[in-house]
GUPATOR-602966 format. One line per field, with one value per atom (N, C-alpha, C, O): x, y, z negated; atom name. Coordinates in pm, whole numbers. Atoms other than C-alpha are relative to their C-alpha. Last residue first. Example, Ala and Ser with C-alpha at 12.3 -4.5 7.8 and 13.67 -1.06 7.14 Angstrom:
<bados>
east -82, 1367, -77, -26, 89, 1230, 90, 194
north -119, -106, 109, 220, -119, -450, 120, 118
up 6, -714, -73, -90, 0, -780, 0, -66
atome N, CA, C, O, N, CA, C, O
</bados>
This chain:
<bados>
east 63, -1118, -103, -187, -75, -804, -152, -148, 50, -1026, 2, -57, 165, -988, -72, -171, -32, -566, -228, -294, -88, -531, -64, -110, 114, -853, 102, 60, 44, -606, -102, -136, 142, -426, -72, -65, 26, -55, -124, -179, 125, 95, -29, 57, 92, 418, -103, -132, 66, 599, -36, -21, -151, 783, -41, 1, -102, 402, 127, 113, -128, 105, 124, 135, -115, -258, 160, 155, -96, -540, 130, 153, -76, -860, 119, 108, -123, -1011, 42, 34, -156, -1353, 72, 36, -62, -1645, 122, 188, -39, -1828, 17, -58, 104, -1837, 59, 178, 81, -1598, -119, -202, 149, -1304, -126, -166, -12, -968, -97, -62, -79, -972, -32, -92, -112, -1243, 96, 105, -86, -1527, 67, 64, 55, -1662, 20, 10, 20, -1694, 2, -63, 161, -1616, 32, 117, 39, -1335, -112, -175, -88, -1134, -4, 78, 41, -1378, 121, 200, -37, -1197, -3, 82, 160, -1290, -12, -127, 46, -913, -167, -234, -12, -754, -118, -208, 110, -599, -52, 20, 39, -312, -124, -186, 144, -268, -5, -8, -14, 12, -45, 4, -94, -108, 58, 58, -92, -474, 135, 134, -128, -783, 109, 122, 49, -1164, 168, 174, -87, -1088, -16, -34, -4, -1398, 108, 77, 54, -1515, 43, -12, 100, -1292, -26, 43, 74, -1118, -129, -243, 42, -893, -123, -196, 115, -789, -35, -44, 17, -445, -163, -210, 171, -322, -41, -28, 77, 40, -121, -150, 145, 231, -46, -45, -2, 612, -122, -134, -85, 703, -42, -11, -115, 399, 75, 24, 38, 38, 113, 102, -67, 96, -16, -24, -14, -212, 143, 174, -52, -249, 28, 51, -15, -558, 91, 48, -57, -633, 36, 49, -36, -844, 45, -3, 87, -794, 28, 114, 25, -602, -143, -237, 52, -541, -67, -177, 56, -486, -78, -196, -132, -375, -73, -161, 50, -551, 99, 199, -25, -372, -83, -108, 147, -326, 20, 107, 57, -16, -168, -270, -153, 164, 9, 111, 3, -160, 116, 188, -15, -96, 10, 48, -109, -269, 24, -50, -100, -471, 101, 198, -118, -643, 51, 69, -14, -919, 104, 100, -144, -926, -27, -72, -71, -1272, 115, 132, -102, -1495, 97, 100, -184, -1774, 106, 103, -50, -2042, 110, 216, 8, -2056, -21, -20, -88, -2106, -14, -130, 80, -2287, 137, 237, 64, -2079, -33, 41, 119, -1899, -97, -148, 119, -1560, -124, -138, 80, -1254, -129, -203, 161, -1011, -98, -80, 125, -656, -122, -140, -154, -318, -100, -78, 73, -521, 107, 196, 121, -276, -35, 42, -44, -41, -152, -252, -15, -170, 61, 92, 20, -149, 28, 106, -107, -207, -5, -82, -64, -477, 187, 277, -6, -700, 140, 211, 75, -667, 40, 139, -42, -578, -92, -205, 98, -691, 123, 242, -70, -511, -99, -203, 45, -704, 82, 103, -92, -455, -81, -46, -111, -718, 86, 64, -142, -1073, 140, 160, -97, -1326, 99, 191, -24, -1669, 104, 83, -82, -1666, -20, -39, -63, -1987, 139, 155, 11, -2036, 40, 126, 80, -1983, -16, -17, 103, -1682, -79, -25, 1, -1315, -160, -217, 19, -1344, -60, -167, 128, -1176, -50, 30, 71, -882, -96, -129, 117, -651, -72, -64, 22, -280, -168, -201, 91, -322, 46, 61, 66, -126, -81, -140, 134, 125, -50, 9, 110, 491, -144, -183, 105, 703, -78, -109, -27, 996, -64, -11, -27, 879, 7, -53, -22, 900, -2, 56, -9, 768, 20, -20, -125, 847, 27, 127, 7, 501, 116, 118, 83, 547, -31, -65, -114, 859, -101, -63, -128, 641, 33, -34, 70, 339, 85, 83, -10, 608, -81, -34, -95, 723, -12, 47, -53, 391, 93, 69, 151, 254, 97, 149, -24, 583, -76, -16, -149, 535, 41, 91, 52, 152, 119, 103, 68, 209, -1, 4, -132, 480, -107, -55, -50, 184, 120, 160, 41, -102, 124, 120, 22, -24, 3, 51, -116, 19, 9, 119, -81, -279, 65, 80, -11, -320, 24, 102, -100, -435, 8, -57, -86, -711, 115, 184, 46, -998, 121, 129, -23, -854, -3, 71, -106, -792, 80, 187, -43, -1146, 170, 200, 18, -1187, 76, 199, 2, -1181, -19, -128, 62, -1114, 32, 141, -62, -999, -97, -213, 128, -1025, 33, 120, -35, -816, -107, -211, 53, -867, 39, 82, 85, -568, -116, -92, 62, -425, -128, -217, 127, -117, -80, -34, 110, 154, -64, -78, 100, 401, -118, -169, 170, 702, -20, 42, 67, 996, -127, -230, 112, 1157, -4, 40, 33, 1498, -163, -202, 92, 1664, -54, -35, 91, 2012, -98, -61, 37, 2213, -98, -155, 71, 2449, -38, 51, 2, 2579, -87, -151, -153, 2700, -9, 63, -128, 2398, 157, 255, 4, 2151, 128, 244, -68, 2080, -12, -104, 14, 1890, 109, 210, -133, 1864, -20, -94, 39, 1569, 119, 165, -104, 1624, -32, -67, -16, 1301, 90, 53, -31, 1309, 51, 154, -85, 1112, 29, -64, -107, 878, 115, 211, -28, 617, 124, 189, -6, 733, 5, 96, -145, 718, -40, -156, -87, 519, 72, 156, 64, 227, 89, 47, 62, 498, -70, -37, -78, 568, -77, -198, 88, 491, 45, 168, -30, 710, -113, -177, 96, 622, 98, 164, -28, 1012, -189, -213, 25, 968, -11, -46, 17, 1079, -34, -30, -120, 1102, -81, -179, -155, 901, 109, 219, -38, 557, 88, 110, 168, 523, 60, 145, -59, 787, -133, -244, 39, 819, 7, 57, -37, 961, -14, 39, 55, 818, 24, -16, 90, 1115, -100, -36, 13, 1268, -96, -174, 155, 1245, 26, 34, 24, 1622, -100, -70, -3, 1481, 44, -16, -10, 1403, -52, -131, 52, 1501, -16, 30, 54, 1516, -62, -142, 9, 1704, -42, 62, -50, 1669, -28, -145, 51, 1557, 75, 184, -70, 1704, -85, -130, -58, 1689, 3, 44, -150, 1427, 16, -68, -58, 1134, 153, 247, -155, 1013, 56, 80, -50, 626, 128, 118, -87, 552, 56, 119, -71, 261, 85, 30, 50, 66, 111, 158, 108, 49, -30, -121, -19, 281, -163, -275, 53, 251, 1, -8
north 109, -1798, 74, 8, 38, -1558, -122, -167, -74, -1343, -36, 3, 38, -1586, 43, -11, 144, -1605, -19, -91, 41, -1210, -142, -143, -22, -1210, -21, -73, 108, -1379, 29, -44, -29, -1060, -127, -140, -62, -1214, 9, -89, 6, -1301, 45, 123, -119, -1348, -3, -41, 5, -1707, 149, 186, 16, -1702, 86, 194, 65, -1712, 90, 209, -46, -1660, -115, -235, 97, -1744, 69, 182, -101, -1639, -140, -259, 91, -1768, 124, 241, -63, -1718, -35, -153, 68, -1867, 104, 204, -61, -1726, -74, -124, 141, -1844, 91, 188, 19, -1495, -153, -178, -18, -1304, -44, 45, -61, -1509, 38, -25, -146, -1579, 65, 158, -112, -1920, 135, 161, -9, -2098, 59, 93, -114, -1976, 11, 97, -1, -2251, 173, 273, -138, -2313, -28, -122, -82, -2677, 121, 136, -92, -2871, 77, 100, 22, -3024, 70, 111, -47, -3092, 11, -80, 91, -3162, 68, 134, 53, -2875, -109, -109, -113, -2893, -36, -125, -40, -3232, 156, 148, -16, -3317, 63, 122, -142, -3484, -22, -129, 27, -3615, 103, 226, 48, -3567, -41, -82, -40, -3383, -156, -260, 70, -3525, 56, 63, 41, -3339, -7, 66, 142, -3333, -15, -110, 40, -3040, -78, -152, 134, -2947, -2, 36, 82, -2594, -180, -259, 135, -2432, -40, -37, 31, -2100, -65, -27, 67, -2154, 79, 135, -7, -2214, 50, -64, 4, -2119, 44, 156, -24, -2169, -70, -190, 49, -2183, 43, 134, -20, -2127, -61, -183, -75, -2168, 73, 157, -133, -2383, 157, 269, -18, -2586, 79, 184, 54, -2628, 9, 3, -80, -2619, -56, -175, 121, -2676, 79, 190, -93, -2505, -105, -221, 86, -2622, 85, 190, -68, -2452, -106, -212, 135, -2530, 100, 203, 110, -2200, -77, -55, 30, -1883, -133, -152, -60, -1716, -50, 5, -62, -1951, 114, 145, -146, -2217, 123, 161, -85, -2566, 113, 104, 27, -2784, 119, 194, -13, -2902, 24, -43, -12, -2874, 4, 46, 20, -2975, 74, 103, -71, -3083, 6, -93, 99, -3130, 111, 226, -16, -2936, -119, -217, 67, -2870, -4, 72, 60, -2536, -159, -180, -110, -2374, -34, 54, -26, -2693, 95, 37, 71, -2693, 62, 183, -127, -2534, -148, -267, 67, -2723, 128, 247, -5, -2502, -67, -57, 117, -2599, -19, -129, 62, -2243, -129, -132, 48, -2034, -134, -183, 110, -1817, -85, -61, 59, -1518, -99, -108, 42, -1527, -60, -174, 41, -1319, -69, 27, -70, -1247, -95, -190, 141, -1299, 133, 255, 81, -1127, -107, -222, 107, -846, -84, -45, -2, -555, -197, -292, 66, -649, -12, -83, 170, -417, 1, 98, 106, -60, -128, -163, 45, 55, -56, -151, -102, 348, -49, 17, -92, 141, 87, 126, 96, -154, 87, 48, -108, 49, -11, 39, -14, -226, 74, 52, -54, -181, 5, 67, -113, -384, 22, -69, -110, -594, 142, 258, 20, -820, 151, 262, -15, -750, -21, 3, -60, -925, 68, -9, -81, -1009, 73, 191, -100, -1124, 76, 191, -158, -1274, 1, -42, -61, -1691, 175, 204, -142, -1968, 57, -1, 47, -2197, 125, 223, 163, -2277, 37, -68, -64, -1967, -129, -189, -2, -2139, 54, 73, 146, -2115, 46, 154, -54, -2003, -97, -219, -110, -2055, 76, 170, -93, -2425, 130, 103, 46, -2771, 132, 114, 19, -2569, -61, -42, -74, -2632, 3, -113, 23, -2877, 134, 190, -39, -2780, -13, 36, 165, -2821, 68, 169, -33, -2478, -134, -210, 134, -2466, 77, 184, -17, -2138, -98, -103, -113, -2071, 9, 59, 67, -2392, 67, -11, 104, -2220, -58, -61, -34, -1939, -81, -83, -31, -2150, 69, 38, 112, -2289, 37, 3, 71, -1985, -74, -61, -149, -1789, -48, -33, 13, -2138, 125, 112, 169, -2134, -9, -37, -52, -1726, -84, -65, -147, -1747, -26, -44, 90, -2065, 68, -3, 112, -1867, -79, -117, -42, -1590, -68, -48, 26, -1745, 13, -52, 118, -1737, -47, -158, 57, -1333, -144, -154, 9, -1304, 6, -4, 177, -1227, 12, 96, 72, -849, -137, -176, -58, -667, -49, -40, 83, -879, 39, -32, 110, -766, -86, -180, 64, -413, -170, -217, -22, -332, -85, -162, 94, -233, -52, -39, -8, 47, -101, -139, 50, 39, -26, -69, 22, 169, -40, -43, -32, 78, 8, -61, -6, 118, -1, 63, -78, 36, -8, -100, 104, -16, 41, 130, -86, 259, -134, -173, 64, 93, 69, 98, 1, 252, -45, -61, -135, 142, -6, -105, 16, -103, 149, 247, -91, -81, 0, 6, -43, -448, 137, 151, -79, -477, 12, 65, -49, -798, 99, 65, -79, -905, 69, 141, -146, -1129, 61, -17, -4, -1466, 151, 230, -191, -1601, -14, -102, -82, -1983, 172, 256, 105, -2181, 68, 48, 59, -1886, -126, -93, 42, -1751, -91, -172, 81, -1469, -85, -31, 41, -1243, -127, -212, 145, -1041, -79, -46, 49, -712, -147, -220, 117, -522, -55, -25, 116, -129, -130, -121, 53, 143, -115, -171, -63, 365, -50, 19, -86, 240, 49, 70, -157, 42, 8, -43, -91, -343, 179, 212, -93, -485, 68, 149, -112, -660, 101, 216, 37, -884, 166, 276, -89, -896, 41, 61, -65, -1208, 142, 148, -30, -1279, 63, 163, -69, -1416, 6, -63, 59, -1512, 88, 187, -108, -1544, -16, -124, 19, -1746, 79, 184, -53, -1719, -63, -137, 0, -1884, 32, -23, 18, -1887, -23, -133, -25, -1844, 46, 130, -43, -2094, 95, 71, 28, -2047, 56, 156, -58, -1965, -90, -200, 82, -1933, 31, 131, -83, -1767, -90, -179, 49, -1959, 124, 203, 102, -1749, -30, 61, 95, -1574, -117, -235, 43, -1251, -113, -158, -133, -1283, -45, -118, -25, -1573, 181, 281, -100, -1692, -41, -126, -8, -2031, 139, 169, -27, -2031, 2, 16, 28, -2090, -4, -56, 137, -1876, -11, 72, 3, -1491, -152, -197, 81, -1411, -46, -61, 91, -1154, -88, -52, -36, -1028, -130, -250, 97, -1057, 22, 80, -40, -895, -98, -191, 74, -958, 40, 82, 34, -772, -139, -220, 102, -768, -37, -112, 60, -433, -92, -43, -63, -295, -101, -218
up -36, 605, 101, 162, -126, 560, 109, 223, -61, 327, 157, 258, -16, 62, 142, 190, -46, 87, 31, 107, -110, 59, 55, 169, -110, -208, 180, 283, -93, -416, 130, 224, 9, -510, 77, 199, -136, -573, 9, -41, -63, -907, 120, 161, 28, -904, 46, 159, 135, -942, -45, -162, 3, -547, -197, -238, -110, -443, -76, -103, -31, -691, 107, 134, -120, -702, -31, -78, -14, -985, 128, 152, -111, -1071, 75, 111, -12, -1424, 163, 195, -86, -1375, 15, 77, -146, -1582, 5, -85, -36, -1961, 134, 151, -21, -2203, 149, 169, 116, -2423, 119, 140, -84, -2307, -71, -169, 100, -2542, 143, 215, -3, -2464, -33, -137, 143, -2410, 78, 196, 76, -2196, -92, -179, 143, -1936, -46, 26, 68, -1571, -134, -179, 6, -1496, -66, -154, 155, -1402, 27, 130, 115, -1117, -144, -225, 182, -851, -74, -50, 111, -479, -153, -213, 7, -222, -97, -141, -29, -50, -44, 8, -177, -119, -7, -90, -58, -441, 133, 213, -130, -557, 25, 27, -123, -899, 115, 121, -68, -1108, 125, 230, -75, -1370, 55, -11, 92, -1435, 82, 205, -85, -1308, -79, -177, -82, -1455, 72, 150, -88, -1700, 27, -69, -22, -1898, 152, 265, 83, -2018, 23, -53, -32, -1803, -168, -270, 56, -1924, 23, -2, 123, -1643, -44, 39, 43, -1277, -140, -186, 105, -1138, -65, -81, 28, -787, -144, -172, 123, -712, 15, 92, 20, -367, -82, -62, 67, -417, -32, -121, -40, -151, -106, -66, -83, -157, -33, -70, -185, -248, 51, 174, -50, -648, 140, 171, -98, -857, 45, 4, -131, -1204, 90, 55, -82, -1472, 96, 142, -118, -1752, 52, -9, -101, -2076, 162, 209, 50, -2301, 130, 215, -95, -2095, -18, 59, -31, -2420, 128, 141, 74, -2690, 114, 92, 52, -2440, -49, 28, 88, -2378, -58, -129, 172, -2141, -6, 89, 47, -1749, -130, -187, 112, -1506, -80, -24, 37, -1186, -172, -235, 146, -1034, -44, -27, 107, -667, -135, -156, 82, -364, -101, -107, 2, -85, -100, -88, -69, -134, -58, -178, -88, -354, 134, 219, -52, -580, 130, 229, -81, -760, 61, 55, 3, -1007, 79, 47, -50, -1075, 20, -12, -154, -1266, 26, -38, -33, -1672, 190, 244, 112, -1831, 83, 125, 121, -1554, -70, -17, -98, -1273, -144, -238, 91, -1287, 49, 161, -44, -1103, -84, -129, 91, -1218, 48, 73, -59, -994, -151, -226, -84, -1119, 29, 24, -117, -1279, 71, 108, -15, -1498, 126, 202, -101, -1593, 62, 78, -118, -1905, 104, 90, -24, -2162, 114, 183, -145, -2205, -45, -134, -71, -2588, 120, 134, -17, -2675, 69, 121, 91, -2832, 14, -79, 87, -2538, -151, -213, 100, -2227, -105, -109, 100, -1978, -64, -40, 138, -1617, -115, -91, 50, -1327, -135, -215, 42, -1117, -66, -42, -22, -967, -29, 19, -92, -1026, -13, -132, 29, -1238, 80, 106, 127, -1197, -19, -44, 85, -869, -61, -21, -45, -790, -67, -181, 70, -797, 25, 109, -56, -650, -75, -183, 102, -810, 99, 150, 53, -606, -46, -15, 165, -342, -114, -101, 53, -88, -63, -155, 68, 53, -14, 36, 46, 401, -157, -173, 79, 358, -9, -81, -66, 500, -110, -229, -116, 453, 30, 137, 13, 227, 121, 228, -33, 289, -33, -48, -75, 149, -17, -123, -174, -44, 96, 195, -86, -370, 104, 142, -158, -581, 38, -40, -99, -950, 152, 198, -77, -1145, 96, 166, -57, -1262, 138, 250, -97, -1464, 102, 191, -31, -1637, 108, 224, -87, -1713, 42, 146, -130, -1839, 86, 205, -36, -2115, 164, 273, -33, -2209, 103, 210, -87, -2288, 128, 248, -92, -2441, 131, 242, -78, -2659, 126, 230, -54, -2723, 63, 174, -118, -2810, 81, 202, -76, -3073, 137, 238, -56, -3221, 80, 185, -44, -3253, 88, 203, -123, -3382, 121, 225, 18, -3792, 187, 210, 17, -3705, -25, 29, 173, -3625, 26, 148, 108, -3246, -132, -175, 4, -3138, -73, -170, -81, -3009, -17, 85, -94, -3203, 136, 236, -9, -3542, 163, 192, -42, -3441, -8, 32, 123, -3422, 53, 144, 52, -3046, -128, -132, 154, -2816, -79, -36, 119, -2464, -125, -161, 162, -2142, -71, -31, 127, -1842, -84, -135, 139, -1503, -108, -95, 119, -1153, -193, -263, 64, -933, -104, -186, 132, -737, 12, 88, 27, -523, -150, -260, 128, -443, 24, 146, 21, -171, -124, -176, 104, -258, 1, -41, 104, -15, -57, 10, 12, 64, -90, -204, 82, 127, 8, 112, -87, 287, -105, -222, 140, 167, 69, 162, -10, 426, -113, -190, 135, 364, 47, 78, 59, 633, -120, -177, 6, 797, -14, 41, -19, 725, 14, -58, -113, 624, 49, 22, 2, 263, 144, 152, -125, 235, -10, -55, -60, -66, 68, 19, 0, -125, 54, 163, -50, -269, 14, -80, 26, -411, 88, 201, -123, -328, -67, -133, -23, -558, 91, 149, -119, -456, -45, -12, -125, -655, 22, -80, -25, -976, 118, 184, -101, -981, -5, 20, 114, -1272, 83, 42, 42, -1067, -45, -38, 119, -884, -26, 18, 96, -527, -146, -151, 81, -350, -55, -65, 174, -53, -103, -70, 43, 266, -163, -240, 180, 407, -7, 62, 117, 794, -129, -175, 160, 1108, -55, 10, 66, 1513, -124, -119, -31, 1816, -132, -127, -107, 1667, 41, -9, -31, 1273, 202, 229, -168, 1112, 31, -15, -78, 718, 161, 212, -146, 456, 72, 56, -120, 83, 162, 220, -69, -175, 102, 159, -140, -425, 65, 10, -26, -755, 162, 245, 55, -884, 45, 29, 161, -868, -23, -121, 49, -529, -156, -216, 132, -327, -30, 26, 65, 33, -146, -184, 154, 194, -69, -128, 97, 577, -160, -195, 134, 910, -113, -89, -37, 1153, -122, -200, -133, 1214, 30, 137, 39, 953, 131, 220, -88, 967, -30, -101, -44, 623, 123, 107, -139, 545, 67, 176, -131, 246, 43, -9, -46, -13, 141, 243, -177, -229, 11, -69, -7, -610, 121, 155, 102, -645, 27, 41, 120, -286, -114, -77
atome N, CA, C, O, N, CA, C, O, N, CA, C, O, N, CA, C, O, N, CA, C, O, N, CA, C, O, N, CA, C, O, N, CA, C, O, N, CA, C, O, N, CA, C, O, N, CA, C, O, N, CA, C, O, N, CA, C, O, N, CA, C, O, N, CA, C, O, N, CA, C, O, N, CA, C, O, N, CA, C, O, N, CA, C, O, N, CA, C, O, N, CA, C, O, N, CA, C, O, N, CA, C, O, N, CA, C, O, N, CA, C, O, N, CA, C, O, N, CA, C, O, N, CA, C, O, N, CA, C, O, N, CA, C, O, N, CA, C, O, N, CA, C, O, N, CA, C, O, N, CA, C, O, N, CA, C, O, N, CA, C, O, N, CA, C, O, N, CA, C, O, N, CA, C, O, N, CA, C, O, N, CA, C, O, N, CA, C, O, N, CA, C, O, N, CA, C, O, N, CA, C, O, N, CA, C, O, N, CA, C, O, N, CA, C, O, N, CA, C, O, N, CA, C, O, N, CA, C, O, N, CA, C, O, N, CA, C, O, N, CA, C, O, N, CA, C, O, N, CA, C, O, N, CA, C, O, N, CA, C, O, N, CA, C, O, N, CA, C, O, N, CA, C, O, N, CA, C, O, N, CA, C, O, N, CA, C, O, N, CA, C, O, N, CA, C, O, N, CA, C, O, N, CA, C, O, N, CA, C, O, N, CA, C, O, N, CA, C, O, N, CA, C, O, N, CA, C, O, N, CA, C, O, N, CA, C, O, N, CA, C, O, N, CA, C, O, N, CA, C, O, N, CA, C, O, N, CA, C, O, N, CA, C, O, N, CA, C, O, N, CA, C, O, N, CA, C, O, N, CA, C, O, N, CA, C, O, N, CA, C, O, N, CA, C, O, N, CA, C, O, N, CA, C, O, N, CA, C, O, N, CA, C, O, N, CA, C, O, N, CA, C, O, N, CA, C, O, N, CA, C, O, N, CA, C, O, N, CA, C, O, N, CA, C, O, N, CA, C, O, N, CA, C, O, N, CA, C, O, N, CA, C, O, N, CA, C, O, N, CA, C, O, N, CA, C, O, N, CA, C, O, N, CA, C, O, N, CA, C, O, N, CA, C, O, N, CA, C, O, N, CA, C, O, N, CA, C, O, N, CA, C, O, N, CA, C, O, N, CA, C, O, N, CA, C, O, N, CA, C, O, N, CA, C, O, N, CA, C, O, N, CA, C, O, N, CA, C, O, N, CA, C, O, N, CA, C, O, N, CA, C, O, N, CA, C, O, N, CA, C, O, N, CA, C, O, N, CA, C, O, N, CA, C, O, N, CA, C, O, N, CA, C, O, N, CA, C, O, N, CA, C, O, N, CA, C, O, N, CA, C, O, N, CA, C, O, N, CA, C, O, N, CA, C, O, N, CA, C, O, N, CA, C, O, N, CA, C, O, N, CA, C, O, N, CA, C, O, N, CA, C, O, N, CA, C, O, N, CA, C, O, N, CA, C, O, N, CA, C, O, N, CA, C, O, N, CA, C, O, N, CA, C, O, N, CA, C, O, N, CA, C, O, N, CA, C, O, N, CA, C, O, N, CA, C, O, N, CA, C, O, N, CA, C, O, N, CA, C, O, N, CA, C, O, N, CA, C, O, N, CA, C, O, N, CA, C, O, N, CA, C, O, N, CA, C, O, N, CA, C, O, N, CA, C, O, N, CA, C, O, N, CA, C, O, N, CA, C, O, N, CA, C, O, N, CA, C, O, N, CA, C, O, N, CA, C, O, N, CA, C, O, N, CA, C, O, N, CA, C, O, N, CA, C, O, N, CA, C, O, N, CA, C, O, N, CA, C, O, N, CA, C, O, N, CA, C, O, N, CA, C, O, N, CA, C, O, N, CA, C, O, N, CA, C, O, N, CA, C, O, N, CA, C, O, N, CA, C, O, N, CA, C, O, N, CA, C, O, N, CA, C, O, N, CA, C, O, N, CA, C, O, N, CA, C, O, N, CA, C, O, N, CA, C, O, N, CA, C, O, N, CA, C, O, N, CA, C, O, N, CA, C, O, N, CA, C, O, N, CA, C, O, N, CA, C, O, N, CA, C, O, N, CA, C, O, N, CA, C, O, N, CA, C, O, N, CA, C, O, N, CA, C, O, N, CA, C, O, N, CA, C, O, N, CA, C, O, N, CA, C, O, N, CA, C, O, N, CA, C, O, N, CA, C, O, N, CA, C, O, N, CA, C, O, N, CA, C, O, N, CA, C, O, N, CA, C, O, N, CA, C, O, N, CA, C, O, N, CA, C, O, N, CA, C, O, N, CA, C, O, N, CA, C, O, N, CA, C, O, N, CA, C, O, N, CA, C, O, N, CA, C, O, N, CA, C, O, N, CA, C, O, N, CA, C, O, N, CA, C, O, N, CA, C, O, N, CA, C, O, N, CA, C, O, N, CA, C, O
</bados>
């Protein structure tokens, strides 16, 4: 389902992409498997093509995407606060860009664990893949969990990982992404205070910022969002594993 994740057997170990994006593959008892993310944007009942690359073949694997009924909200709002100036916008598009590209990290090492943490305590506020209908236009459905929790709470590394970015971005504000392997990301923001430097590895439970609410937040909570082969994926998958 759009935001899940599929588990495709493989005959041998091997090279998997979709779209282009490394795929994560791994051993699970005797044989192999590609997990694949599948992105929020996919249309039900269509089929995602994953192409396999094995030492002496080349095979194409099909995933069918089942629906998924995400919640939806709508809302009303003057139309200053609903869209960027214009003055804001090239800044929007670079940022846009640039977090793509970082999105797109793969190292070939495996994660030390697919179970994590929940980085900050706190309730879920937000759900994963909810649709806002923002004066009548869809948006891009939510691509995290939302975790409420007081302005200046740690907020820590959910998994094993290295920093492979940190910065201030109009909408995300201070952010922090780790990558645990093979195409597994984990993405903190609107922190009030980044404590982690790119480059740096960290170990599971390791501070790297505090609750805040910059960026384009109307109150202090942890953004936290995961993706594998650079689509988002519902993090509750990886929380639930513990």
């Amino acid at each position: 389902m759009p935001g899940g994740v599929a588990k495709l057997a493989l005959d041998a170990p091997a090279q998997a992409s979709l779209g282009g994006n490394r795929v994560l593959v791994m051993r699970e008892g005797n044989g192999w498997v590609a997990l694949v993310g599948i992105p929020l944007s996919t249309k039900p009942g269509s089929k995602l093509r994953v192409e396999v690359q094995y030492p002496d073949k080349r095979r194409r694997l099909e995933i069918a995407v089942l629906r998924k009924k995400y919640p939806r909200q709508e809302l009303s709002m003057a139309p200053e606060q609903a869209e960027l100036p214009p003055e804001q916008l090239a800044r929007y598009e670079e940022e846009r860009k640039h977090i793509q590209e970082v999105l797109r990290t793969f190292s070939e090492t495996g994660p030390a664990s697919f179970a994590m943490q929940q980085p900050t305590p706190g309730r879920r506020s937000g759900s994963f893949g909810l649709r806002r209908v923002i004066n009548g236009v869809a948006r891009s459905p939510h691509s995290g969990m939302d975790i409420a929790a007081a302005e200046g709470t740690p907020v820590s590394a959910a998994s094993t990982g290295r920093v492979i970015d940190t910065g201030e971005y109009l909408f995300l504000g201070r952010t922090v992404i780790l990558d645990h392997g093979q195409g597994l990301l984990s993405l903190y923001s609107h922190l009030s205070e980044v404590s982690a430097a790119p480059g740096e590895s960290v170990p599971a439970g390791a501070a790297i910022g505090k609750v805040g609410a910059t960026g384009r937040a109307t109150g202090p909570h942890l953004h936290f969002s995961v993706y594998l082969n650079a689509a988002a994926v519902d993090p509750a998958y990886f929380l639930t594993r513990l």
